[in-house]
N, C-alpha and C positions, 0 to 999 in steps of 0.2 A: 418571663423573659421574652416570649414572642409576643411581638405587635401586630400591627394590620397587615403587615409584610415582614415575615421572617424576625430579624433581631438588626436590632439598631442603637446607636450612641455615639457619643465623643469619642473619639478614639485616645486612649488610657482611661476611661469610664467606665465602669461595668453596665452593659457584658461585653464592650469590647477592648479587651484584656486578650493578646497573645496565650495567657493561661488559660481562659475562661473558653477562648474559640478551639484552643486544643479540647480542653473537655467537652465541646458542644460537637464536637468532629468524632470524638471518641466515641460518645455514649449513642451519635447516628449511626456509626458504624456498627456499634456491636449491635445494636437494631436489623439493621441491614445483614449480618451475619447469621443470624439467626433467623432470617425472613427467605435467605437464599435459597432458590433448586435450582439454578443455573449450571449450564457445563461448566464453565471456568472452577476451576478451584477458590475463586476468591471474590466475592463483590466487586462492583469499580463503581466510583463515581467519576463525572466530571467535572470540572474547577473552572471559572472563568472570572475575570477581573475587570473594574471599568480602571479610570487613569489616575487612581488618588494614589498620594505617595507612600499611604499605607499598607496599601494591597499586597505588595510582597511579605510583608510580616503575617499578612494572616493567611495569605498563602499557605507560609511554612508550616503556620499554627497547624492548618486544617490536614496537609501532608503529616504531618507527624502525629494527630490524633488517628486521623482514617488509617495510617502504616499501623500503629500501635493496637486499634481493635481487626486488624486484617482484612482491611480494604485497599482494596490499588485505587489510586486517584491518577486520571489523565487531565495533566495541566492543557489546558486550552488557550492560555494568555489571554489579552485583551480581547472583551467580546460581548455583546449589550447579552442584556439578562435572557430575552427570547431564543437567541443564537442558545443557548448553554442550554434553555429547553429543548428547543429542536437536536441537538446533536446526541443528548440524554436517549432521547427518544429514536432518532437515524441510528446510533449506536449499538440500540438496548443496553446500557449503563443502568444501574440500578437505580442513581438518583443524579442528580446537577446540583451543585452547588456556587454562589455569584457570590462573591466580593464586592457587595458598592451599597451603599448610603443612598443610589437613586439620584433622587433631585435636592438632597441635600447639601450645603456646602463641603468644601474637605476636608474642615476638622473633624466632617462625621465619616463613620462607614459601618458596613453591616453586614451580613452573609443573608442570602435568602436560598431556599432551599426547594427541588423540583422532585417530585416522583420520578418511577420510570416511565410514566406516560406522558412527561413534558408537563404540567398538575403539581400547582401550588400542593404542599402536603397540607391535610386535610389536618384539623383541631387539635382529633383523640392522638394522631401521629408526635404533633408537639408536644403536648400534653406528656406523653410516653417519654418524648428525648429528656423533658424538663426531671419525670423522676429518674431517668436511670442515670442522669447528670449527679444525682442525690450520692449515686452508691463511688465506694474508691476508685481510681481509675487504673486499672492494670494493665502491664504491656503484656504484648503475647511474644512467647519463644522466639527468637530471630529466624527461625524456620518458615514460622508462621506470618511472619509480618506483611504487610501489605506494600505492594510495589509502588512506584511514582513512574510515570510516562509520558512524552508530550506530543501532543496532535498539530503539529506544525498547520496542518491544512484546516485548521477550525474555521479560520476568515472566509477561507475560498468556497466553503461547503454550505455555511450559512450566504453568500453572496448569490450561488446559485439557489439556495430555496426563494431569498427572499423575491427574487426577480421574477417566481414562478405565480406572485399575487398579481402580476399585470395580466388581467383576461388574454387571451389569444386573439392573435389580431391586430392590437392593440401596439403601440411603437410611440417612443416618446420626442421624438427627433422633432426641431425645432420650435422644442418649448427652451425656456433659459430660467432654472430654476435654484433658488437659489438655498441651501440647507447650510442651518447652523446647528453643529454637533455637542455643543454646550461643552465643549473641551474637552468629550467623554468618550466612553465605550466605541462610537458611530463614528467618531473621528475618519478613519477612511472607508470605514465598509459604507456608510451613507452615499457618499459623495462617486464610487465607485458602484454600486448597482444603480444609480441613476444615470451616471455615463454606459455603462453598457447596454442600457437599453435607450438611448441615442439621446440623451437630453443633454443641453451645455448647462455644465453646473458649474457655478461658484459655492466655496465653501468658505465657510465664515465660524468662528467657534471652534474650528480644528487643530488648533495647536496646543494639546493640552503642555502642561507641563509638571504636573504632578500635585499644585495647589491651586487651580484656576479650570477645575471641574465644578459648571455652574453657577459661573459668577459672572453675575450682568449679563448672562446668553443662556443662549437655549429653551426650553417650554415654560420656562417660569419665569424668563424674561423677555416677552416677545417683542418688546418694542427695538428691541435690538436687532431682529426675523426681518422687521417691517421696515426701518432705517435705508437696512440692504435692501431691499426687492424694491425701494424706489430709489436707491444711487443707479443699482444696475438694470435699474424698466427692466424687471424680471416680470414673468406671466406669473409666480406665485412661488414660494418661500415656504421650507418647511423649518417646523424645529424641533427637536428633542430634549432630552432629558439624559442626565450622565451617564445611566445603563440603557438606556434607548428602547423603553417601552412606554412611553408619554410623546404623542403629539399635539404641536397646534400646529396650525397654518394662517398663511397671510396670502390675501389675493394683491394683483397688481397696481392696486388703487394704495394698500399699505393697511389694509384693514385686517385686522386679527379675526381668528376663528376658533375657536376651544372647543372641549369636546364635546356638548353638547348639540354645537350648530354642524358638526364633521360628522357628528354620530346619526345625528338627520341625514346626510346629504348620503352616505353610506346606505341609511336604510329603505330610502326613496328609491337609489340607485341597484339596490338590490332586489326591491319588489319589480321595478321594470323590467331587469334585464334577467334575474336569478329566480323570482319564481318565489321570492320570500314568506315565506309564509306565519303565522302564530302570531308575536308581538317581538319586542324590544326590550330589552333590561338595563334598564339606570341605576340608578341607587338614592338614597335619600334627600341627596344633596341637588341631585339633577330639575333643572328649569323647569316650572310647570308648562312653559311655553313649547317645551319637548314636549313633553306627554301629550297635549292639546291640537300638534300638529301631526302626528301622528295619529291619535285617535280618528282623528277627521280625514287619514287616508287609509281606514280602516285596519289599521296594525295595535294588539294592543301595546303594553305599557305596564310593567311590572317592575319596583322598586328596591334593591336589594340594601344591607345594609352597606358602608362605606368600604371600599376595597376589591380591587379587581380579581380577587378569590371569591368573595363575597358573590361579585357579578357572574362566575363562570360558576357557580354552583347552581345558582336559580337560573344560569340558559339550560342547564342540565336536567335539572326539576322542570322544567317548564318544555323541555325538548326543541325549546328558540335555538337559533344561530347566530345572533349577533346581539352585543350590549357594550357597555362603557360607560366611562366617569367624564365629570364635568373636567376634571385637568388633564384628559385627553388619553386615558388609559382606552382603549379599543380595542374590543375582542370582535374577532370574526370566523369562529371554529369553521369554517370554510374552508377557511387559509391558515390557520393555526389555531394551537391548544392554549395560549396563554396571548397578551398584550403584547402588539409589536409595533414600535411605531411606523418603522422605513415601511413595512408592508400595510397600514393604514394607509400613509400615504399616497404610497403607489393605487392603493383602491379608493381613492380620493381623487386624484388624479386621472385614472380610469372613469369616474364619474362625468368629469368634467369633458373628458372627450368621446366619450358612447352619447353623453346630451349635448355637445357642441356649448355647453355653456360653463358660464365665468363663475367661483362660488358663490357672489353676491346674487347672481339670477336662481342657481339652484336651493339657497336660504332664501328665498323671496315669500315662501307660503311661510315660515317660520317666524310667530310671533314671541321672542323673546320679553320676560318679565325682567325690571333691572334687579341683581345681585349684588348685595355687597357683602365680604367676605373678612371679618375681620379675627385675626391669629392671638389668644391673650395669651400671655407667655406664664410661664410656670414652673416652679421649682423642681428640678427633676426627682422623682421618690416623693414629691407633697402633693398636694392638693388634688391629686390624677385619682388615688383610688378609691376616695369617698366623693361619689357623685350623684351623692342621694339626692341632692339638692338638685338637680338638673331640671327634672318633671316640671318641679313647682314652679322652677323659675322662667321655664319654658309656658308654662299654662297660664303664667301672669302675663309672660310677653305678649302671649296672641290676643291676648284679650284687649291690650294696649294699641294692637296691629289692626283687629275688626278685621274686618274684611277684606279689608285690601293685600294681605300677604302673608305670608309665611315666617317662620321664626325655625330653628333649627340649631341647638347646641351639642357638642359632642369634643369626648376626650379625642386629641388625634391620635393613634396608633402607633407613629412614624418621628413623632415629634413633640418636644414640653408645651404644650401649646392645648387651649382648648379651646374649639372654632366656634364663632359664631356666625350665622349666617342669615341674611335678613331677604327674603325676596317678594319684593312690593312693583307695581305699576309702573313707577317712576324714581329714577336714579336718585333725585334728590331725597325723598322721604326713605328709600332706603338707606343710604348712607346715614344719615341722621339716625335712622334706629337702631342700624348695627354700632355705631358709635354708644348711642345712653346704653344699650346694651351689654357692650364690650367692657367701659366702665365699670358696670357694676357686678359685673363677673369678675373683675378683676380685683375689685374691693370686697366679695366676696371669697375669693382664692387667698386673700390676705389678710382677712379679718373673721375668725373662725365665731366670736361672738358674732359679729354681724349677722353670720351666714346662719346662725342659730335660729335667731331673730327672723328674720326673711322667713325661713323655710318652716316655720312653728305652724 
């Protein structure tokens, strides 16, 4: 049931079914109950929501499973995924629970789930919710049940952490910056901790309306970022993603920056001024042209598997402070436990004026290889859990590639899709390979003789 993040689908799809997220609410709680020494008499978690019209329904689901294993759950309302970690965590609430699909469209949505230390929940943890999901589900006594509460000030509380990732010092006043909120979570907290620490913000992407959470805006659409930050000769344009732990940015020229080239600029920015020490955590997918430039300013460079859990285990393992994904998840246990975008930003930003320079000058040492990234779509419940064939087909590809780059296949986590990803010299040849490649993954997904054949 869990993926690379939490639990994800169409919404009336399993698992997300009103029925199925009361059970998955249920069998955390009673986890959680039986995990308890706290004074309160009762668990609490936190609850928060990005802007999809279905967030209410699983709302209730998750209310009325946590009330029914005797947990209190404190609604938060609307509030990106990081906000619900940090308050988990400012609260000591046993755990945080999000309501959002992320950078999916709105047909999707998802719950993803925090410790009480703000901390993806660890494998063995899901693993656990998935069997006790197995056994019936029982209400407890009306005596026992767990409360419902709402934190009216969740916005304001998260607005003052996030403001606290600008160094000291530091003041944003007569930058003109422009943030698209992908119609999501960020909608006003974005556009609002940038005004108070003095920046004129235009906001762009903030009117959600309940089906136009990341469509054509936000991180996964940036050319929409870059449009605005040359209508309004903005110094530089941020974007997110619909629960607002994904950035990129565009500088004033209109030029896009993902997370590879932010996760550079972050770590340069950090050995000068912060003292950084150890290496950097990417992950599989990450540009060998990161690693390369990095190596050569003596940081190492360590690869995790795909997923910003994934990343934050091996900064842990490894006792690093800072790592991230190529789509702009950005961790900086500096300034927080988990991906945030608004506060990446802000520490991007910060970059830009402790060096007086523009992002194109600070990516200047960074030799990027071209990427191309291609999505083969896939039948939900087929073709995803037999992937024996992957190796092979990966060990034919590179041999196809020589020298010149990289190959890289994997189920996504998050979505029916299985990626492929081609990273070569030049744009051209890459494209070209992630294309015959993508082809015949995809002839292979749909032709199970074929795939026989192939992988014999």
């Amino acid at each position: 049931m869990f993926g690379t993040d939490g639990v994800r689908a169409p919404v009336g799809m399993e698992p997300m079914t009103p029925q199925t997220i009361m059970r998955l609410a249920h069998a955390c709680g009673q986890l959680l109950s039986r995990q308890h020494t706290g004074l309160n008499p009762r668990p609490a978690v936190a609850v928060g929501t990005d802007t999809r019209g279905s967030a209410t329904m699983f709302e209730a689901a998750l209310q009325a499973g946590f009330s029914a294993a005797g947990v209190d759950t404190v609604m938060c309302g609307e509030l990106p995924t990081p906000g619900v970690a940090y308050l988990t965590r400012l609260r000591g609430y046993q755990a945080g629970v999000v309501v959002s699909a992320s950078h999916n469209p709105c047909e999707d949505n998802g719950v993803k789930f925090f410790s009480a230390t703000g901390d993806k929940l660890p494998d063995g943890m899901e693993a656990e919710i998935e069997r006790t999901m197995d056994q019936p589900m029982v209400c407890l006594p009306s005596s026992r049940l767990g409360r419902v509460s709402l934190l009216p000030e969740a916005s304001v509380l998260y607005i003052q952490f996030c403001r606290q990732a600008l160094p000291a010092g530091l003041h944003l006043q007569g930058m003109k910056i422009v943030i698209d909120a992908a119609h999501g979570a960020c909608h006003r907290i974005a556009p609002e901790v940038f005004r108070q620490l003095g920046a004129e913000v235009i906001a762009v992407g903030a009117s959600p309306d309940g089906q136009n959470i990341n469509d054509n805006v936000g991180a996964t659409s940036p050319k929409h970022l870059s449009e605005a930050v040359l209508a309004h000769q903005a110094d530089v344009g941020v974007a997110l993603d619909g629960d607002g732990d994904r950035l990129v940015m565009v500088d004033s020229e209109g030029r896009i920056y993902a997370g590879d080239e932010l996760l550079y600029v972050l770590a340069v920015d950090a050995q000068t001024n912060d003292g950084l020490q150890g290496g950097v955590v990417g992950t599989v997918m990450s540009n060998q042209g990161l690693e390369q430039a990095l190596l050569r300013r003596g940081l190492g460079f360590a690869r995790s598997a795909v997923g910003d859990r994934h990343v934050l285990e091996l900064l842990k393992q490894r006792g690093w402070r800072l790592g991230g994904e190529g789509s702009g998840h950005l961790i900086g246990l500096d300034w927080h436990s988990t991906g945030d975008g608004v506060m990446s930003a802000l520490r991007v930003v910060a970059a830009m004026k402790r060096s007086q320079r523009s992002l194109s000058q600070l990516c200047s040492d960074l030799r990027m290889n071209a990427q191309c990234l291609v999505n083969v779509p896939v039948t939900r419940g087929t073709g995803m859990a037999d992937n024996t064939w992957m190796p092979h087909f990966q060990l034919r590809a590179e041999k196809l590639l020589g020298d010149d780059g990289r190959v890289l296949l994997r189920a996504s986590g998050t979505e029916p899709v299985v990626r492929v990803l081609v990273e070569c010299r030049t744009a051209l040849r890459a494209q070209r390979m992630a294309s015959r490649f993508a082809k015949e993954v995809s002839q292979l997904l749909t032709a199970p003789a074929a795939q026989d054949a192939v992988t014999a």
